[in-house]
N, C-alpha and C positions, 0 to 999 in steps of 0.2 A: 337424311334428316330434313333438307328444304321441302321432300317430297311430304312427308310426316306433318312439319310446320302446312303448308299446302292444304291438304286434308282436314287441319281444323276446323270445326266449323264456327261462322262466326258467334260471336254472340247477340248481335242484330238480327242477323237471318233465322238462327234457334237456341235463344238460351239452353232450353233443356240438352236439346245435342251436344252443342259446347263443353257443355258441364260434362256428359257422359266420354266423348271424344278424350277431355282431358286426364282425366278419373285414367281413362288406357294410357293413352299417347306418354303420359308423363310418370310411366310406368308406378302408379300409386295402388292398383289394384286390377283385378280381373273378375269375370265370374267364376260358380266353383261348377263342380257336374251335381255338388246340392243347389238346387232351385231354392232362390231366394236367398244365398249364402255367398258368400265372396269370398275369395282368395285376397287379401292384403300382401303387395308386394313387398321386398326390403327396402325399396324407398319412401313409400307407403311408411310400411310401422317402422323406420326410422323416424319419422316428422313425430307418429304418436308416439312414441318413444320419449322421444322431445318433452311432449307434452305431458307423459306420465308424471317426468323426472319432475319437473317441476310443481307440479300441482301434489306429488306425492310428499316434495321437503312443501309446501305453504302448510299438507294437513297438518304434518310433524311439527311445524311450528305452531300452532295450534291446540296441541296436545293430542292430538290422533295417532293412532296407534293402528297396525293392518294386522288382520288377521284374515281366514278362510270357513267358509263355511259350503255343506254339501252342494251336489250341481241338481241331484234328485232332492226332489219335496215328497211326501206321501201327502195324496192328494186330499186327503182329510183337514189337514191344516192349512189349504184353503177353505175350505167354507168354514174356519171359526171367526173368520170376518167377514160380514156379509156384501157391505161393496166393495172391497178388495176384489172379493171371488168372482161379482158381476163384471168389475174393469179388465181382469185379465181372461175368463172363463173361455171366452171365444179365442184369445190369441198361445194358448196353454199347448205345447207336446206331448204326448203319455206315450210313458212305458207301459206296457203290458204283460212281457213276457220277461224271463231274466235268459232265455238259453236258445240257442239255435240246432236245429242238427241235418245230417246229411239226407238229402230228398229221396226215397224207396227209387223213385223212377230217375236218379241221376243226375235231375237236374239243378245241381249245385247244395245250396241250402237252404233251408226253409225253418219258419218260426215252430218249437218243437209245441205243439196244444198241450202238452202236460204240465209245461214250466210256466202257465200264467201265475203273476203275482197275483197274494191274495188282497193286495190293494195295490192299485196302480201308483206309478207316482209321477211326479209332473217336473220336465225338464225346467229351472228356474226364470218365471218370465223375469222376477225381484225375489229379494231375498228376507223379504219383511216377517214372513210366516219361520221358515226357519230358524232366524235368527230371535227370533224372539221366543220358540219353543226353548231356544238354548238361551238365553239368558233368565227363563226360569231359576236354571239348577246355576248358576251364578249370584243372583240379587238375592240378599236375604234382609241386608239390612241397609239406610241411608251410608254406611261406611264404605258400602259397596260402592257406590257412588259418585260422579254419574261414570260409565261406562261409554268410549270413547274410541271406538271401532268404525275402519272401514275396510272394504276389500275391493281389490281388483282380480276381476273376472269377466268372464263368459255368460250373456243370456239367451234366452230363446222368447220370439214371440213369432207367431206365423202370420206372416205377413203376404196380402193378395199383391200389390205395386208396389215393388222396389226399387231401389236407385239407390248405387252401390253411396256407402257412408251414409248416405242420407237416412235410407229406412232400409236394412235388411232384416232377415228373419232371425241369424244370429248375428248378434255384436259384440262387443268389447266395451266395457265401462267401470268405474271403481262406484260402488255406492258406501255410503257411510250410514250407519245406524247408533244412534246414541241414545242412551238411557239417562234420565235427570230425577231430583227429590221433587223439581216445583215445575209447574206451568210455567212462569217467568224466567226460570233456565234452562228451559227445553226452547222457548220463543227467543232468546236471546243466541240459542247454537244456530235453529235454522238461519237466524238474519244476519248470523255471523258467516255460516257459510255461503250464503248467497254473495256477500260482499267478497268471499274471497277467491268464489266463481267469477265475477264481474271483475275486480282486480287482475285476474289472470288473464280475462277476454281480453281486457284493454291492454296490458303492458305487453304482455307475451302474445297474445295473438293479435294484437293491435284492431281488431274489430272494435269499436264501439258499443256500447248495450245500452237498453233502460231495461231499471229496474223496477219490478212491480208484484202485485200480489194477482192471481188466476183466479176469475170468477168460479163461482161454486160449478159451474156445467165443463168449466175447464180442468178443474182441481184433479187433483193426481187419488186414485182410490183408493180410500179408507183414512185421508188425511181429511185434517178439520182447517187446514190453511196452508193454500202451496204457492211458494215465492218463484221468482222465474227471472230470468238475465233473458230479455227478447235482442235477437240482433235481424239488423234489412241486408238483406243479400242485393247485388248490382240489378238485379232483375225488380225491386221494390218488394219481393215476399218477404215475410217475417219467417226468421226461423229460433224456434225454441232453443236455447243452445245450453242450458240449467235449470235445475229447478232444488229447491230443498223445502221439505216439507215437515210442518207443524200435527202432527198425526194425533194428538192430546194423548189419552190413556185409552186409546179404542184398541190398541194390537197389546197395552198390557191387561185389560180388560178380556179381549180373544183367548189368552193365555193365561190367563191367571196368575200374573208376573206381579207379586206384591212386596213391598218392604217395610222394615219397621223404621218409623221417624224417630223424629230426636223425643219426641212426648211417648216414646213406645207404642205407639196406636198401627197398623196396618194400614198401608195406604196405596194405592195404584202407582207403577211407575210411570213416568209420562217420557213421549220417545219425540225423533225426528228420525227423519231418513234427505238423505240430498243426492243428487250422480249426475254424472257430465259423463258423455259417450264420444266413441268414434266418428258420432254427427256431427264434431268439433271439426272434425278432417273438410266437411263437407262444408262450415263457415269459412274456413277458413279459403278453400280454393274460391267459393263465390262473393268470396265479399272482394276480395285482393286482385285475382287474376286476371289477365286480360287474353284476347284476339292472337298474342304469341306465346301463350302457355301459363305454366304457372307464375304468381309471384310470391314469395315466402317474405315473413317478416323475418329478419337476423336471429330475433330472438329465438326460433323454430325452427329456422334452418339445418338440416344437417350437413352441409355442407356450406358456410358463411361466404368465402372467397375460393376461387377456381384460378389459378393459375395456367396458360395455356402457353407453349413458347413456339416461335415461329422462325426454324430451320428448314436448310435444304441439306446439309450435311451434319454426320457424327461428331464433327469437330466442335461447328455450332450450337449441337446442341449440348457439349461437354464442356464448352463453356460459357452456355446459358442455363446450366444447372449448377455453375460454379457460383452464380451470382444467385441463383432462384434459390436454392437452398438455407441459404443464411437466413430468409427472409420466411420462410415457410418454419423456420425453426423460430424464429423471434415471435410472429403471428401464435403462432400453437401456446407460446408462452405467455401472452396474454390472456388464452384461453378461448379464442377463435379459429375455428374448423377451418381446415384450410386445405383442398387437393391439388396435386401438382400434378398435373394430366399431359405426361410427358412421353406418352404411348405413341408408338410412330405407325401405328395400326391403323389409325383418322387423317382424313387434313383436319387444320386450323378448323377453317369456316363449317365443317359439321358436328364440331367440338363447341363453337361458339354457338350453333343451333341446336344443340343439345343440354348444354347448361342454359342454357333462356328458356328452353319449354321446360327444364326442370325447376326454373323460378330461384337459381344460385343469385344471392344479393349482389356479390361484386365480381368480377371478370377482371382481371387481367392479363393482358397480353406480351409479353416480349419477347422482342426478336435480337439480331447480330448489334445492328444497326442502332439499336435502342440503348441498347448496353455503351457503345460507343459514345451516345450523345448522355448518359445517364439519365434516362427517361424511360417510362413504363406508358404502358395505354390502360385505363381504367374507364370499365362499362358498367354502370347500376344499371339492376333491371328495372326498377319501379319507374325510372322515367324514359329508359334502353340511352339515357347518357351519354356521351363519349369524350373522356378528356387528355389530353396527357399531364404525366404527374413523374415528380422527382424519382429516382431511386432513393436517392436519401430522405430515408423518413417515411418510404412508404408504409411500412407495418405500419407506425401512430398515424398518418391518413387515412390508411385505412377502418382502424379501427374509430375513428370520428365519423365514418360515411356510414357505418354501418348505425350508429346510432340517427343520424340523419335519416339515413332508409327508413329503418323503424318509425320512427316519429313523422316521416312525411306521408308513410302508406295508411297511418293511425287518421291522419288530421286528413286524408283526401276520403277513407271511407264516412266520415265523421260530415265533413263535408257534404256529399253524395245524400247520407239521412237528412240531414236538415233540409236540404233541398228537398229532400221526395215525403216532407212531414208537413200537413196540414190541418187547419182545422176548420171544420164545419156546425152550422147551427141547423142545417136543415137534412130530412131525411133525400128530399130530393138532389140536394148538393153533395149529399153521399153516392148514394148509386150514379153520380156522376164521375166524382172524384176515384171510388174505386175503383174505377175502370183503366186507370191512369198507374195505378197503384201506389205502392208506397204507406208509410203510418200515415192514420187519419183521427184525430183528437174529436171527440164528437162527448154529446152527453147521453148518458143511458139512466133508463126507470132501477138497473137494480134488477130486475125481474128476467127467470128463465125465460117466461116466454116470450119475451120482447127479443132477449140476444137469440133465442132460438129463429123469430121469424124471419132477424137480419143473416143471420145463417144460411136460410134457406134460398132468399127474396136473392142475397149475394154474392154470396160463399165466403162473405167476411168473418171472423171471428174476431172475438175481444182477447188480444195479445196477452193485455197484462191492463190493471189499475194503478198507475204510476204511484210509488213510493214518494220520489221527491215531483218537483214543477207544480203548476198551479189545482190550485187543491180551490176554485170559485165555484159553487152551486150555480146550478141551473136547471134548465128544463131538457126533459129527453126529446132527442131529437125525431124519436117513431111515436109515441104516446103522447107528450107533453108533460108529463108527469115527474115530479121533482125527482133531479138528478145530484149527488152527492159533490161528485166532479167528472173532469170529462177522462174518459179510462180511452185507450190505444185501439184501435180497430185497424186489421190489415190481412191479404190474403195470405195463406203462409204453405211451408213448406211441412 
């Protein structure tokens, strides 16, 4: 395992390797023998697990409700929205045939040319078209109303450069889609769900976000306003990490999804859509980790505390499992994860290097010796720490350090942005300053082709239009031309 540790690369020498090194090393994922697609290991989708659980009870408190719907589209109902079908057309999979069968000359099997379908259908990049052909035959009246659905599943988009969590072809994500009687309670779900995508970011995954609204070149297709949680990874990129989206009555319009109001008249339903993906996995290793592996916030952790005991005989370790026990029983009972890694298959010290690259919050150690003086050794990862601490009373120490962890790896990523957040008046103190990276508060005309040129000139893009912070007019900083306020520019992920 020191040879493993060894091997990492650093994060000064090559973020991007780092990143991918870890992704392996801290056995979270692999490639698969599908190109563009990853195997998620059970340590891996233990963390998103984590992550399900919890963002699954915020929807239900909420009022969300899951449901499922197909993985095939019939590719017709993408084009009844027209930039829908532009945004996804190029990243779409098609079925074409429904049958395979055995090859005349032997060679295994082959697609059978008689069973093409007589309309292809499109593996689901999103589920906006589906789901709203199906809420047709649901919505008849405002009684119906609003309808309050989401699902977790499977998408496909094909992707040319990936990097595993960050961008693959297929992913993992829950999207929600809801149906509303007004404008004003369809805008009040997305900005509700954004808030409880960013509540999540912060408290559970202790990442920091701003919140803000996507210019129209960034907006999500076939919405009429798409909100967004922007977070900065340790390297200053921005990564998307939510978005939920104001879609007006364009997909009940696409469908013909009408209802009668309270005046009996027919009226368009008006929708939102929102989703947070396995790209969360990907925030979270780069905002937190460091140069010895992973680090987990408590709240994500699946495994919070690691227990390791340090014997030379069976005697020793029969009774320092007399003492470990009690204490692994009282921990569980507060409802913190707790393994007691008492396998005489490792030494200590490749046990201690293997819960550090897997980013476990607390380490404790004890031996013959410890037990005798009733003392324990306790190691946080977020600072690699090292104290000794009572027996008595460890569990409720424990359970304080773990909140500490939490709160100190929140307040040092938090830290880390404001330090790499800037703001400039001039176009040339921009292509300065991006180069350096990090958010850059600048002011903009407002206009495609202004963000389009800084696009090109720098490969910056406009992150997000800040919701809340200074909301002062000005002048753009590329045109000169009146600027509303200054919106987020950063390279990103």
């Amino acid at each position: 395992m020191a040879k493993e540790l060894k091997e990492l690369t650093k994060r000064s020498d090559n973020y991007s390797q780092w990143y991918n090194d870890l992704v392996i090393k801290a056995d979270l994922a692999e490639q698969s023998a599908v190109r563009g697609c990853m195997v998620i290991k059970p340590y891996g989708y233990a963390i998103w697990e984590k992550m399900q659980h919890q963002l699954d009870s915020m929807f239900k408190e909420t009022g969300h409700v899951n449901a499922y719907f197909p993985l095939l589209i019939p590719k017709s109902f993408l084009s009844r929205e027209a930039d829908h079908v532009e945004g996804f057309a190029k990243e779409c999979a098609v079925v074409t045939h429904y049958r395979l069968k055995n090859d005349p000359n032997g060679n295994g099997v082959v697609v059978d040319p008689a069973a093409r379908l007589e309309e292809e259908l499109i593996i689901r990049p999103t589920s906006e078209t589906i789901i709203w052909n199906t809420y047709k035959n649901w919505i008849h009246s405002y009684r119906d109303l609003p309808i309050l659905c989401n699902q977790w599943a499977n998408v496909m988009r094909w992707e040319m450069r990936t990097r595993m969590f960050l961008r693959t072809a297929e992913f993992l994500w829950q999207e929600g889609h809801t149906a509303h009687t007004t404008k004003e309670e369809a805008l009040e779900e997305a900005v509700k769900m954004l808030n409880v995508y960013a509540d999540f970011a912060e408290k559970y995954m202790a990442v920091p976000v701003i919140k803000g609204v996507k210019s129209a070149n960034e907006r999500f297709a076939g919405a009429i306003e798409t909100f967004t949680i922007e977070a900065m990874m340790q390297d200053g990129k921005a990564l998307q990490s939510g978005t939920s989206h104001f879609l007006g009555q364009n997909f009940a319009k696409a469908f013909d999804v009408k209802f009668i109001n309270k005046e009996n008249q027919l009226e368009y339903v008006w929708a939102t859509s929102w989703g947070v993906s396995t790209r969360l996995m990907g925030a979270l290793i780069m905002t937190h980790s460091d140069d010895n592996g992973l680090v987990l916030p408590p709240n994500l952790a699946p495994i919070q505390v690691v227990i390791v005991p340090i014997f030379k005989s069976d005697e020793q370790l029969q009774q320092i499992n007399e003492v470990v026990n009690p204490i692994v029983d009282e921990l569980k009972s507060m409802g913190i994860s707790v393994k007691y890694d008492n396998a005489d298959n490792k030494r200590p010290g490749f046990k201690f290097a293997e819960y550090e690259l897997k980013g476990v919050p607390v380490r404790l150690a004890i031996g013959a010796r410890d037990i005798e003086n009733g003392t324990i050794e306790i190691m946080r990862r977020d600072t690699l720490e090292k104290s000794i601490g009572q027996l008595q009373g460890i569990a409720s120490h424990v359970k304080e350090l773990l909140k500490e962890i939490q709160n100190n790896i929140f307040q040092k990523a938090l830290n880390h942005r404001e330090s790499m957040t800037t703001t400039v008046d001039t176009y040339d103190e921009f292509k300065v300053q991006i180069e350096k990276g990090g958010f850059i508060l600048a002011h903009w005309d407002g206009t495609p082709e202004t963000e389009e040129k800084i696009k090109e000139e720098t490969k910056a893009t406009i992150r997000c239009i800040p919701l809340d912070g200074d909301k002062t007019p000005g002048k753009c900083m590329v045109t000169g031309k009146h600027s509303a306020q200054r919106v987020i520019f950063a390279r990103n992920y």
